[in-house]
PAGU-462847 format. One record per residue: x, y, z of N, C-alpha, C, O, CB in turn; residue in three letters. Coordinates in Angstrom, 2 decimals. Each point is the difference from the previous one (the first is absolute). Glycine has a CB too. Layout:
! residues N
SITE:X:Y:Z:X:Y:Z:X:Y:Z:X:Y:Z:X:Y:Z:Ala .
...
//
This chain:
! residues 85
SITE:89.59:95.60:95.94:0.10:1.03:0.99:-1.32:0.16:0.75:0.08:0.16:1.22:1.64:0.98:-2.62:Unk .
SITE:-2.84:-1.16:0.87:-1.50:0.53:0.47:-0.32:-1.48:0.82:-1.00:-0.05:0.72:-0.01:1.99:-3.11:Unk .
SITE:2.04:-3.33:2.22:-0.30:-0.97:1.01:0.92:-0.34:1.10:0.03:-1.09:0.58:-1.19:0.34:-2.28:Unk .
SITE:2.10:2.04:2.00:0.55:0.17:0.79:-0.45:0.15:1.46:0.11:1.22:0.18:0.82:-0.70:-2.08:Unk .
SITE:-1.24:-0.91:2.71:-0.58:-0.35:1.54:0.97:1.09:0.95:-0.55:0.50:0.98:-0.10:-3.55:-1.39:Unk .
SITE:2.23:3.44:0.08:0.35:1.05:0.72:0.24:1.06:-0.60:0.89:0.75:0.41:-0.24:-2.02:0.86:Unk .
SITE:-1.57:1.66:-2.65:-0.17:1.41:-0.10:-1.46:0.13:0.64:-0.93:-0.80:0.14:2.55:1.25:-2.38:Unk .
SITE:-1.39:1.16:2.64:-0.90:0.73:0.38:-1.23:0.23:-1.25:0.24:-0.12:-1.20:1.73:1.11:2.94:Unk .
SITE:-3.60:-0.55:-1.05:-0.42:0.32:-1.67:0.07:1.44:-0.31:-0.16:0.44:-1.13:-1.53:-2.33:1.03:Unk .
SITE:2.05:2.94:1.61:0.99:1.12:-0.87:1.38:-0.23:-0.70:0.47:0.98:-0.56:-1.45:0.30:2.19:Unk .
SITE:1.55:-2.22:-1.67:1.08:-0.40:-0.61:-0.15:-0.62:-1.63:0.78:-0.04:-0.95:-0.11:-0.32:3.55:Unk .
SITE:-1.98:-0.07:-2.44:0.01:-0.93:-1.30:-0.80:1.40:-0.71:0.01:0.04:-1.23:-0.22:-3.32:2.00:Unk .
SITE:-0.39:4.28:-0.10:-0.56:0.96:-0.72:1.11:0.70:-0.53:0.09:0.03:-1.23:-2.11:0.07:2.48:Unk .
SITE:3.02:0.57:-0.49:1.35:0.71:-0.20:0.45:-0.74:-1.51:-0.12:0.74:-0.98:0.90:-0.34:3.95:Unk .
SITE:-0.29:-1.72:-3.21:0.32:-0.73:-0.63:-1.05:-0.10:-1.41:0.43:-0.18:-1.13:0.81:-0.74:3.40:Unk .
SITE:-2.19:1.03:-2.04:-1.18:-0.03:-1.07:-0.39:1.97:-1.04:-0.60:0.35:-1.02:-0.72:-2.93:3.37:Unk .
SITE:2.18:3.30:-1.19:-0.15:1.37:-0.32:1.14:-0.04:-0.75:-0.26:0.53:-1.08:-0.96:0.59:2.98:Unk .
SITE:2.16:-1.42:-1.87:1.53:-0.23:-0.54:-0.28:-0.99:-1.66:0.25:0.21:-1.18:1.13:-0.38:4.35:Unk .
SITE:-1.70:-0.39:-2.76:-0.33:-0.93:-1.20:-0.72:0.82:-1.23:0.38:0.10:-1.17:-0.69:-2.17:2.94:Unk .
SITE:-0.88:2.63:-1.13:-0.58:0.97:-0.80:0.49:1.00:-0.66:-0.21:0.27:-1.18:-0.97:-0.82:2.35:Unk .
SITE:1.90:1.17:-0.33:1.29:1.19:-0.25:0.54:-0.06:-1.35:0.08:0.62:-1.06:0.77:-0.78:3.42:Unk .
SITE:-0.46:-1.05:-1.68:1.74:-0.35:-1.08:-0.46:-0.15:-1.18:0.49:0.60:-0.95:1.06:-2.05:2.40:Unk .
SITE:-2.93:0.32:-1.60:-0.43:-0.22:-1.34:1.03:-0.85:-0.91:-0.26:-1.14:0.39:-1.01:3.36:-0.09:Unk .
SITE:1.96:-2.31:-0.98:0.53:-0.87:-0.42:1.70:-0.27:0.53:0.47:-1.07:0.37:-2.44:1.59:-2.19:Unk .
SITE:2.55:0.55:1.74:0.82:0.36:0.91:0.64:-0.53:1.27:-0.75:0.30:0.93:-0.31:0.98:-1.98:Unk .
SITE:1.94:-1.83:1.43:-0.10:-0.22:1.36:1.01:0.88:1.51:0.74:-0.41:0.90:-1.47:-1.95:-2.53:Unk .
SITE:0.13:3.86:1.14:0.26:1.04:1.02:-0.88:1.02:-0.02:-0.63:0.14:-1.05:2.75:-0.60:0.98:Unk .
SITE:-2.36:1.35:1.13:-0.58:1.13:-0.05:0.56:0.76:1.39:0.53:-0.55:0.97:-2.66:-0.44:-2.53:Unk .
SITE:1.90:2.10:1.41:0.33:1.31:0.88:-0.98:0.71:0.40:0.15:1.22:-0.08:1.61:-0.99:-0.91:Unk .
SITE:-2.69:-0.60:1.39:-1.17:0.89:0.98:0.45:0.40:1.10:0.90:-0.73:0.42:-2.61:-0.38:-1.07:Unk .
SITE:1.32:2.38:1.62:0.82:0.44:0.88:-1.18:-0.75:1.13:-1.16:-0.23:-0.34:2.77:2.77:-0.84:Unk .
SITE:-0.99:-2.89:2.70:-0.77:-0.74:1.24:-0.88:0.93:-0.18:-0.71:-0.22:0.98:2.23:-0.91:0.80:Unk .
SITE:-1.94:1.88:-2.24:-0.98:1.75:0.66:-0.82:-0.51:-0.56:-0.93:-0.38:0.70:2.00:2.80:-0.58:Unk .
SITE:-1.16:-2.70:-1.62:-0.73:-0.03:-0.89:-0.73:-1.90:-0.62:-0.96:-0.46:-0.62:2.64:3.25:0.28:Unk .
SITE:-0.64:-3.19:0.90:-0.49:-1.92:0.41:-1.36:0.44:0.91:-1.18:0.07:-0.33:4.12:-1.79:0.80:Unk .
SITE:-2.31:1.98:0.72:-1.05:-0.13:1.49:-1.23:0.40:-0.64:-1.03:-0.66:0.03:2.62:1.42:2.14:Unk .
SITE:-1.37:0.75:-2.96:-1.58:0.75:-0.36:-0.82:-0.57:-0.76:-1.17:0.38:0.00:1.99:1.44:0.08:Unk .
SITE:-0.41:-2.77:-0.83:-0.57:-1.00:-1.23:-0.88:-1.36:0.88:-1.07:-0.57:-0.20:3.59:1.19:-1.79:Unk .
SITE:-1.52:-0.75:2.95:-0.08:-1.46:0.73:-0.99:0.65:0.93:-0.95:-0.78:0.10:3.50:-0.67:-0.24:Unk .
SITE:-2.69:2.24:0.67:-1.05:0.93:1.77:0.91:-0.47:0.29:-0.51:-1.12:0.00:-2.12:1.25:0.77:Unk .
SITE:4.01:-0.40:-0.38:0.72:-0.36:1.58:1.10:0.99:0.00:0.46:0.68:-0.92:-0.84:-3.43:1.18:Unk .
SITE:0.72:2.66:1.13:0.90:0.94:0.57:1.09:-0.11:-0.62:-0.03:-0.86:-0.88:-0.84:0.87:2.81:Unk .
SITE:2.35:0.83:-1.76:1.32:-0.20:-0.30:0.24:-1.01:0.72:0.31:-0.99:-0.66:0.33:3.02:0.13:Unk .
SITE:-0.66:-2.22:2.14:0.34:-0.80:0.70:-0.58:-1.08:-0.79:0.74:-0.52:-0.84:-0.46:1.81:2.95:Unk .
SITE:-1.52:-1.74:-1.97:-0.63:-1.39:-0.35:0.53:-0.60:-1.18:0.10:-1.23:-0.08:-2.12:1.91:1.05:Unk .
SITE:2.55:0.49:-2.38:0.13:-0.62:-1.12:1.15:-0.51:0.27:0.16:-1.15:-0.43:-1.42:2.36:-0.99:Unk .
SITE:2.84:-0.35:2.46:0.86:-0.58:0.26:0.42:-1.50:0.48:0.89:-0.75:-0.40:-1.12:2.91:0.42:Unk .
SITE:-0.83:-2.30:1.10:-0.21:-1.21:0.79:-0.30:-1.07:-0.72:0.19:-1.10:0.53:-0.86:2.28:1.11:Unk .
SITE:0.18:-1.12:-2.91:-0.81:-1.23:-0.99:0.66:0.18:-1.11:0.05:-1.01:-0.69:-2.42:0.94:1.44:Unk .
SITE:2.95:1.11:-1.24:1.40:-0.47:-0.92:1.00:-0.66:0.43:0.51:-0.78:-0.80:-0.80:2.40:-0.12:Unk .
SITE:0.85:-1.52:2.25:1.31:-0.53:0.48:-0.75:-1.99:0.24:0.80:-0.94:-0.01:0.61:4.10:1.68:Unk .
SITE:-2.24:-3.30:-1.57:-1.18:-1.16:0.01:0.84:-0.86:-1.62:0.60:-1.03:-0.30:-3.68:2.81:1.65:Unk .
SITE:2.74:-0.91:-1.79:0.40:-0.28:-1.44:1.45:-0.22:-0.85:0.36:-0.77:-0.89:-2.32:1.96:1.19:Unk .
SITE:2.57:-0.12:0.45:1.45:-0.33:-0.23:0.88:-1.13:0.80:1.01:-0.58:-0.39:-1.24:2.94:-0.19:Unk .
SITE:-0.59:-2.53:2.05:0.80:-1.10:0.30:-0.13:-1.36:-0.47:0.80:-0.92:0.17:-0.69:2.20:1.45:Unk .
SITE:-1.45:-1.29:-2.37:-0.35:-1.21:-0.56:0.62:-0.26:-1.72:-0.35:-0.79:-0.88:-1.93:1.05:2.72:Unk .
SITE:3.03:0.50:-1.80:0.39:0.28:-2.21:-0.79:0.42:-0.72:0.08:0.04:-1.23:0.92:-1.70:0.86:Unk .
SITE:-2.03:2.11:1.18:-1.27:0.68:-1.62:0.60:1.42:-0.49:0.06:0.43:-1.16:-2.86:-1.30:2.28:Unk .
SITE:3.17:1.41:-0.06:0.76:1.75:-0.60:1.23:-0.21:0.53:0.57:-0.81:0.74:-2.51:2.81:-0.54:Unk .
SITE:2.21:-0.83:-0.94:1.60:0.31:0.25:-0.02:1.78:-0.65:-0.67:0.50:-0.91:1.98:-3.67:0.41:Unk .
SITE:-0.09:3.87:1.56:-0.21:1.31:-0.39:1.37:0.20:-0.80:0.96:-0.76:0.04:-2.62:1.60:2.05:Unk .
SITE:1.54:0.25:-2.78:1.61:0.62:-0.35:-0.74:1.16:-0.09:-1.14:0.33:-0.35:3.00:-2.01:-1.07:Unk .
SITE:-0.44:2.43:2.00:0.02:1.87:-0.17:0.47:0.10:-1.11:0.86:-0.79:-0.39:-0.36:1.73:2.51:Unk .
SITE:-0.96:0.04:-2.87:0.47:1.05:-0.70:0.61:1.11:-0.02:-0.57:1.03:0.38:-0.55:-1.91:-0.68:Unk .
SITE:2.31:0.89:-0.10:0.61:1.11:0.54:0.09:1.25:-0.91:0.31:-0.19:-1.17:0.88:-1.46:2.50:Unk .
SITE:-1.40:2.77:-0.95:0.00:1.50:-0.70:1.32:0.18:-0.68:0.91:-0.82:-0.13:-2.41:1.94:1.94:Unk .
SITE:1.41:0.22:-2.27:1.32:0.43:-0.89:0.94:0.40:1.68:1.12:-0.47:0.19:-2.45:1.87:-3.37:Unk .
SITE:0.88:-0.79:3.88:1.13:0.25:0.91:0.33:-1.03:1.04:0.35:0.16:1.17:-0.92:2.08:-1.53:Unk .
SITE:0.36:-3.45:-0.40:0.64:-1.32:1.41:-1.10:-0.45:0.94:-0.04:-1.15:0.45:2.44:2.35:-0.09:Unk .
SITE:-3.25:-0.32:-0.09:-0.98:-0.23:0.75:-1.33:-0.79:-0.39:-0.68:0.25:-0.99:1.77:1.64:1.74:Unk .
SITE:-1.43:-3.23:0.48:-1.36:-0.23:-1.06:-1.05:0.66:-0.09:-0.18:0.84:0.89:0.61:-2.56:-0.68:Unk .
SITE:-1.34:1.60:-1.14:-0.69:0.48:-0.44:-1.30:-0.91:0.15:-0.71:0.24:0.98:2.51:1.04:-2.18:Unk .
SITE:-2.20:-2.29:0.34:-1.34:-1.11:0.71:0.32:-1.28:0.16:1.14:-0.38:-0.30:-2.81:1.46:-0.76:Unk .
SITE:0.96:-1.74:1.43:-0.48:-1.33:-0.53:-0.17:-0.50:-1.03:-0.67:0.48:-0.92:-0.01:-0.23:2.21:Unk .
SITE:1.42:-1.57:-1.32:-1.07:-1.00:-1.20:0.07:-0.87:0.77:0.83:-0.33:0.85:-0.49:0.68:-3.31:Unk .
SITE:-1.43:-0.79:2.07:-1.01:-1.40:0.41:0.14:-0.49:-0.95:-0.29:0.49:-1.09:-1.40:0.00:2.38:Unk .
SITE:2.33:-1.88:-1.03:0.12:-1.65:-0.83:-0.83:-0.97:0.83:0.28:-0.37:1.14:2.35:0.58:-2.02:Unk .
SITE:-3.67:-0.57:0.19:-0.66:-1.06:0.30:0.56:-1.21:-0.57:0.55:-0.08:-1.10:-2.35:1.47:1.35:Unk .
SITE:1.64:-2.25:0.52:0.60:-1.68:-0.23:-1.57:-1.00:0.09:-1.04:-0.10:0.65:4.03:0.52:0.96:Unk .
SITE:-2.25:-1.02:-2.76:-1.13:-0.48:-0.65:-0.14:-1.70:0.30:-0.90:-0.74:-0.40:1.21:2.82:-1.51:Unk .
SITE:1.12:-2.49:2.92:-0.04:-1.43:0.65:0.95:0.89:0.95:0.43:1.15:-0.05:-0.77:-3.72:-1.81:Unk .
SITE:0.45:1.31:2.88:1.19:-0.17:0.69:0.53:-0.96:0.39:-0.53:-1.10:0.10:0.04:2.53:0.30:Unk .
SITE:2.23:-0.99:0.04:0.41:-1.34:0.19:-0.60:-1.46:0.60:0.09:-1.14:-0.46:1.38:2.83:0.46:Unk .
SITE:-2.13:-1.17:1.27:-0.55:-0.79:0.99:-1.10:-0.30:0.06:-0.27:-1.02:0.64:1.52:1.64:0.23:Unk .
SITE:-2.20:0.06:-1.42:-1.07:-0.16:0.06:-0.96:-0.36:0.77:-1.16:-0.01:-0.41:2.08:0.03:-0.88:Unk .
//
């Protein structure tokens, strides 16, 4: 992933914050508010360099959904190859 030429290196940072996160694990639920504040970057910016990431297979999101149907957060799955590479 870190010799990837079309990730961003806010992207490979996003991806490296995630990694850290998860720890052995491979999900975590940090809210965008609280990514950006860790990372210094904006909501916008962290948005722009995650989607960097998802179009390439390194993340992938799923909602979580609450007791009343509604979602509730994120998880973040980091991918650890991809198909294409």
């Amino acid at each position: 992933m870190m010799s990837d030429r079309q990730l961003t290196v806010e992207a490979k940072a996003i991806y490296a914050y995630f990694a850290t996160c998860i720890g052995s694990e491979d999900t975590s639920s940090p809210t965008v508010g609280e990514i950006s504040k860790v990372l210094n970057m904006s909501e916008e910016r962290f948005r722009k360099h995650q989607k960097n990431l998802i179009e390439r297979g390194y993340l992938t999101i799923r909602k979580n959904a609450a007791a009343n149907g509604r979602y509730s957060t994120n998880v973040y799955v980091i991918q650890d190859r991809i198909a294409n590479g």
